[in-house]
C-alpha positions in Angstrom: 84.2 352.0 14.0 85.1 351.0 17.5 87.3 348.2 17.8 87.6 345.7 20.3 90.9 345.2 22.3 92.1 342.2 22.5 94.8 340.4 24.8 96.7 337.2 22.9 98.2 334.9 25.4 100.0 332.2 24.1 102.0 332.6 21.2 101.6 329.0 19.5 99.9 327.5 16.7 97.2 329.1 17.4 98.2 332.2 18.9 100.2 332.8 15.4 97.0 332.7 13.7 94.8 334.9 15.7 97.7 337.8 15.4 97.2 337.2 11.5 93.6 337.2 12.0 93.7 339.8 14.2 95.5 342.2 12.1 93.4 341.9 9.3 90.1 342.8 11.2 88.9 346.3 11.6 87.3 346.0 14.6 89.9 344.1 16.7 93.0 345.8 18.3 95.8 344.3 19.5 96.9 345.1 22.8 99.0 342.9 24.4 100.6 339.2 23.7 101.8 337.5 26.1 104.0 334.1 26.0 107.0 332.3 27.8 109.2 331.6 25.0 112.4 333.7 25.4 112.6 333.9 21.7 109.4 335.7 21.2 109.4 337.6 24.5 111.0 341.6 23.5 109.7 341.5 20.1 107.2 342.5 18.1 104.5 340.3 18.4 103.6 340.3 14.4 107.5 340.3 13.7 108.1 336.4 15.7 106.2 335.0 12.7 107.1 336.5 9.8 103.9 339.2 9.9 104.0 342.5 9.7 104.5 344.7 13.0 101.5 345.1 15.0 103.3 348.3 17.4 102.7 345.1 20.5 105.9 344.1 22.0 105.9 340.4 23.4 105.6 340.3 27.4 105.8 337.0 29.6 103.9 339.4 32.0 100.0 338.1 31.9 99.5 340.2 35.4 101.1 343.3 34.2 99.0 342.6 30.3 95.6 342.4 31.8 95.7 345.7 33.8 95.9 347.2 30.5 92.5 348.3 29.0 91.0 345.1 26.9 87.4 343.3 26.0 89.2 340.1 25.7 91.6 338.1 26.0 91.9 334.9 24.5 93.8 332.6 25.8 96.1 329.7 24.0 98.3 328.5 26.5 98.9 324.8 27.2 96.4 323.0 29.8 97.9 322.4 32.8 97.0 319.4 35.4 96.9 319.0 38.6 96.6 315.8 41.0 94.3 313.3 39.7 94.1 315.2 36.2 92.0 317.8 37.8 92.5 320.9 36.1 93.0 323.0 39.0 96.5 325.1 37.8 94.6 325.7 34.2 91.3 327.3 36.5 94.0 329.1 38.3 95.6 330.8 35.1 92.3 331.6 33.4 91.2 333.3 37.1 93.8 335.6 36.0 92.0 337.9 33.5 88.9 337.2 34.4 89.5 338.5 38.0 91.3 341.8 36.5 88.0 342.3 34.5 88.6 340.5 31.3 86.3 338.7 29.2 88.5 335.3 28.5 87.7 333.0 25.4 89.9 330.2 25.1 90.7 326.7 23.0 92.2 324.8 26.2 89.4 321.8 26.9 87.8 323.1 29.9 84.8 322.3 28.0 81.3 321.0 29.8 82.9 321.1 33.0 79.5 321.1 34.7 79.5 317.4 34.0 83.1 316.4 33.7 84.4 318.8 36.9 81.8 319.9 38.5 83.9 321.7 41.5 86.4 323.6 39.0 83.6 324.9 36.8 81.7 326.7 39.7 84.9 328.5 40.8 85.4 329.9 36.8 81.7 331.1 36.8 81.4 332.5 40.3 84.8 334.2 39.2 83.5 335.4 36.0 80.1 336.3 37.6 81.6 338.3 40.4 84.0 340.4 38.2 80.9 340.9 36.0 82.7 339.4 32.5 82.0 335.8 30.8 84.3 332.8 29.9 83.8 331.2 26.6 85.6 327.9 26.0 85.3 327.2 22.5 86.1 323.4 22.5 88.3 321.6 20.5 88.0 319.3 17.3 88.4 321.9 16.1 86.1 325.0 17.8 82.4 324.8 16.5 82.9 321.7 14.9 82.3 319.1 17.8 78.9 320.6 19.3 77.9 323.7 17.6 77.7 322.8 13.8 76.0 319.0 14.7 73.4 320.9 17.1 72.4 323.2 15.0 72.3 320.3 11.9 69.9 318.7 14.4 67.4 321.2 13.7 66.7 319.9 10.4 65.7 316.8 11.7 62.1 315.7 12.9 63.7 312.9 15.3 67.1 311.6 16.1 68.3 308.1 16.6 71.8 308.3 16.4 74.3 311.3 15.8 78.1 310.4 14.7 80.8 313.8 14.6 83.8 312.4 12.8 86.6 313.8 12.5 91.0 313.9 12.5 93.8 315.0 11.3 97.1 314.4 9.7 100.0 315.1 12.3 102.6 314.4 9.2 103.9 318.3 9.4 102.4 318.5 13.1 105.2 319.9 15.2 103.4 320.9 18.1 105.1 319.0 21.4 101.7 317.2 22.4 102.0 315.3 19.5 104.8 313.3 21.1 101.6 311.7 23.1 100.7 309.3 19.9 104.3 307.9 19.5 103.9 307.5 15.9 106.8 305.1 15.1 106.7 303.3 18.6 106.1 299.6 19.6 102.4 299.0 19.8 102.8 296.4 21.9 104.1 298.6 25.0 101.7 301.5 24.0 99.8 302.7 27.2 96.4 302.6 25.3 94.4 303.0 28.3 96.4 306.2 29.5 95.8 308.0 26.2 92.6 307.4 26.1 91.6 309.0 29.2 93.4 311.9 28.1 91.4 312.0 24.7 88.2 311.5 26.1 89.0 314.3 29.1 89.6 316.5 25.6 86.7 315.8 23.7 83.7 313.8 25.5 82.1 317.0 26.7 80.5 317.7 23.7 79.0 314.5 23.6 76.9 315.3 27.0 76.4 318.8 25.0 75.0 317.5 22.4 72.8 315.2 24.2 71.8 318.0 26.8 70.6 320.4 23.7 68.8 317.2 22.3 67.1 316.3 25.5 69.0 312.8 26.2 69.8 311.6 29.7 72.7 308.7 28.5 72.5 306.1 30.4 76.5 305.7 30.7 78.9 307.2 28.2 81.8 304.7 27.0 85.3 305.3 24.8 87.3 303.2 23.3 90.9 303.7 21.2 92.6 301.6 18.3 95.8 301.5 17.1 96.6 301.4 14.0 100.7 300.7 12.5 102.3 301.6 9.6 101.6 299.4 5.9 104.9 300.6 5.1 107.7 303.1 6.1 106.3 306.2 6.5 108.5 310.1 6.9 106.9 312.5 9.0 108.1 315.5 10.5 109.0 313.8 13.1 111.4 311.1 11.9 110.4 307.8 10.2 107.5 305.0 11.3 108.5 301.8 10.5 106.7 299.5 8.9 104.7 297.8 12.1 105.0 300.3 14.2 102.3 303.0 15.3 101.0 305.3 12.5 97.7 306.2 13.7 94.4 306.1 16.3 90.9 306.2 16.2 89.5 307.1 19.3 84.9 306.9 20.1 83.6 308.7 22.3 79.3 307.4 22.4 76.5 308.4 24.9 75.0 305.0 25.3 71.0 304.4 25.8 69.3 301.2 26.6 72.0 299.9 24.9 72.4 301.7 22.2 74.9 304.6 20.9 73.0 307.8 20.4 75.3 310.3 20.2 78.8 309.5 18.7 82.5 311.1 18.9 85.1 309.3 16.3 88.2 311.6 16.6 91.3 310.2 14.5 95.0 311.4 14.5 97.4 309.5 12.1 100.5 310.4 10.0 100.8 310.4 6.2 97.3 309.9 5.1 98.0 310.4 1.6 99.9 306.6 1.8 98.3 304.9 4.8 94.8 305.1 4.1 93.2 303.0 7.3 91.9 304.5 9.7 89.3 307.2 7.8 90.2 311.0 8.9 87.2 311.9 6.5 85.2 314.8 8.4 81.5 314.5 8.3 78.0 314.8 10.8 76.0 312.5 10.0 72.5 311.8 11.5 69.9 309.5 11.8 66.3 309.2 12.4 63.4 311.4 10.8 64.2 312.0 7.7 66.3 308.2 7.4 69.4 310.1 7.4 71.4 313.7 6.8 75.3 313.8 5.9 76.9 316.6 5.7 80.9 316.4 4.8 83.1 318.9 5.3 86.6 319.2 3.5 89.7 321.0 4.2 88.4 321.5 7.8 92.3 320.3 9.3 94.8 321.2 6.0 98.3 320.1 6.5 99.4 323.7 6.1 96.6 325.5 8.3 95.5 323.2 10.4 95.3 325.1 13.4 93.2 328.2 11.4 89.9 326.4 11.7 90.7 326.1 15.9 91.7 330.3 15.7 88.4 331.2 13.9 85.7 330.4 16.0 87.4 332.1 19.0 88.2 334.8 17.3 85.2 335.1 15.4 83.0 334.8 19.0 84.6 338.3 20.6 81.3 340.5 19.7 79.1 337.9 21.6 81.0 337.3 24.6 81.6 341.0 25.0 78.1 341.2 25.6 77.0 338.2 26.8 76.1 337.4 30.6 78.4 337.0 33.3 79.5 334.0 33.8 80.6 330.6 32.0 79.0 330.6 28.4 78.9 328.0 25.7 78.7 329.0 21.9 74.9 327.5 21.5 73.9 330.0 23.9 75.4 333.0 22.2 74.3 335.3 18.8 74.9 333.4 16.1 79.0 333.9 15.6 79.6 334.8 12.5 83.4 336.6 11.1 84.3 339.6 12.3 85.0 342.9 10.2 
């Protein structure tokens, strides 16, 4: 069988479990992994988490990585921002591989940037276009989950009236630095609401214009909002301890909005501690209305406490075959093969 090879670059969350996917696949080689932390960087790359050895030392070299001979290389490293939260030093980094020649897949929410940054999404695909390889951002929420699976859902349906993705997780054992963002324990009252949610809805509202693109919808206006939600008692997390009062959780709603009415709905929740602080929901579902009255689908385990980046990894992972051989350029998972897992 001939195996893909496969660049890893970022060594977090979810660059831990694409080398454990990774090295259980057949048809996916490890070449090179690439990260910053100078506790990873020098050893193996299976060895930093506890895996076994995948022969791939740990390099903080992504220049010196991708003149090595790869398909791929999927990228995990944090989004960067420049001036006016343009995204202009993440384009730079992804430029990287894809100007050496390298197909580049990657979780970072560059995601619809037609619509959201116009300018910064024809410099990635006249990049990937000109070094004839593709970029696939799989999106967020997590991958396939936000635009894929309600898309394809909306096939079953002889008209739509309104589409809600709802989704969250439990940050209780989260202890990824951007978590800091939600201040779980903090004093709603000084709380920049407004500043988070322009960072939410940067992350996720492109797959509400996806979604209403693939349907056929031209929104009138698209609209967020974000609610805080504090703590009914004391509650641990990984973090330290939210007092009663203080911030436990948010819901964030993301609608594409016409003649008035929200068609096409993101509800994206982060809390802490969901097993005792019930409000708000972090229950995962699609549900749509219209022709039939109304399909639900509900979809459990999709962010465990344990795993919860796993369901993020897989459809990144899973999507190497198609990008491989898809078109130059940037790509988007609707318009690939179905992706289904690897061998």
């Amino acid at each position: 069988m001939d195996k893909f090879k496969v660049i890893v670059w970022g060594l977090g969350n979810v660059g831990r479990a694409a080398i454990r996917m990774i090295q259980s696949k057949e048809s996916l080689e490890l070449v090179a992994a690439v990260d910053s932390d100078p506790a990873k960087i020098g050893k193996d790359a299976g060895e930093v988490f506890g895996f076994s050895k995948t022969g791939v030392v740990v390099t903080d070299d992504i220049n010196a990585a991708v003149k090595l001979a790869a398909d791929v290389v999927l990228a995990y490293i944090p989004l960067r921002r420049g001036k006016g939260n343009v995204y202009d030093p993440s384009i730079d980094d992804m430029m990287i591989p894809l100007a050496a020649g390298k197909n580049v897949i990657t979780t970072i929410p560059l995601y619809y940037m037609q619509i959201l940054d116009p300018h910064n999404y024809e410099r990635l695909d006249q990049c990937a276009k000109a070094h004839g390889v593709s970029f696939l951002p799989t999106g967020l929420l997590p991958g396939a989950y936000a635009s894929y699976l309600p898309t394809v859902l909306a096939g079953l349906m002889g008209r739509v009236d309104h589409l809600l993705v709802q989704s969250g997780e439990d940050d209780q054992e989260n202890t990824a630095a951007w978590v800091k963002v939600f201040n779980y324990g903090g004093d709603p009252a000084t709380f920049p609401s407004a500043m988070l949610k322009d960072i939410i809805t940067r992350y996720y509202v492109g797959a509400v214009y996806e979604i209403g693109d693939r349907l056929g919808l031209k929104f009138d206006r698209v609209e967020s909002t974000h609610e805080l939600f504090t703590a009914p008692t004391d509650l641990k997390f990984v973090g330290g301890v939210a007092k009663q009062g203080t911030i436990s959780g948010h819901r964030f709603e993301m609608s594409g909005i016409i003649n008035g009415q929200k068609i096409i709905t993101l509800r994206y929740v982060h809390k802490i501690c969901d097993d005792k602080n019930p409000n708000p929901d972090i229950t995962n579902l699609i549900r749509i209305d219209g022709l039939p009255s109304t399909l639900e689908t509900r979809i459990d385990g999709l962010m465990p406490l344990d795993e919860s980046f796993v369901t993020s990894t897989a459809p990144s992972v899973n999507a190497v075959p198609q990008v491989v051989s898809a078109a130059p350029g940037v790509v988007y998972a609707l318009d690939l093969p179905t992706i289904v897992p690897v061998q």
